[in-house]
N, C-alpha and C positions, 0 to 999 in steps of 0.2 A: 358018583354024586347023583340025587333022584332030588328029585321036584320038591320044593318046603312050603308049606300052609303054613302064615304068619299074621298075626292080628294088627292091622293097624292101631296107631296109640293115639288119632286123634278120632276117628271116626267109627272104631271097632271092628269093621268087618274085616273079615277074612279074605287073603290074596296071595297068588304064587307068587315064590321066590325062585323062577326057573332052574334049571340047572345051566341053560345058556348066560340067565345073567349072573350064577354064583361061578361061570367061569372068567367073566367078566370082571367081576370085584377080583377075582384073584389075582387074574393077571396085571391090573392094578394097584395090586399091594392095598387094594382096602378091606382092612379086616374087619370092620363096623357092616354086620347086616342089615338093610334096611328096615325102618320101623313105621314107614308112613306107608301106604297102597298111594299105586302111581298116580290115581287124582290128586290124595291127599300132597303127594312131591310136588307136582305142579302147581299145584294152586299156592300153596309156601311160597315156592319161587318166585310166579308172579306178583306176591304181595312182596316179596323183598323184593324185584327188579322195580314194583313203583315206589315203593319208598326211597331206593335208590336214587331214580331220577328227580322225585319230590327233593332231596337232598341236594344232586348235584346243580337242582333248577334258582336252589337259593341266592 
């Protein structure tokens, strides 16, 4: 398994898919490749973790 160049789908650029983290997803059992580069993940997140709390602060 070698290192994959993959395109982010929300922000375009280009980012590795290591071979450490495709061992990773594997031994996971997640068969879905990442589509976002790692800002674009975190930043998703924390937009869901504050919606979250906006939610449970109702």
């Amino acid at each position: 398994m070698s290192d994959k160049t993959l395109v982010c789908r929300d922000c375009g650029i280009e980012f590795v898919f290591s071979e450490g983290e495709q061992e990773f997803f594997k031994e996971r059992g997640l068969a879905n490749i990442p589509t976002r580069c790692p800002a674009c993940r975190k930043a998703r997140k924390e937009r869901r973790d504050r919606q979250a709390e906006a939610v449970a602060a109702k």
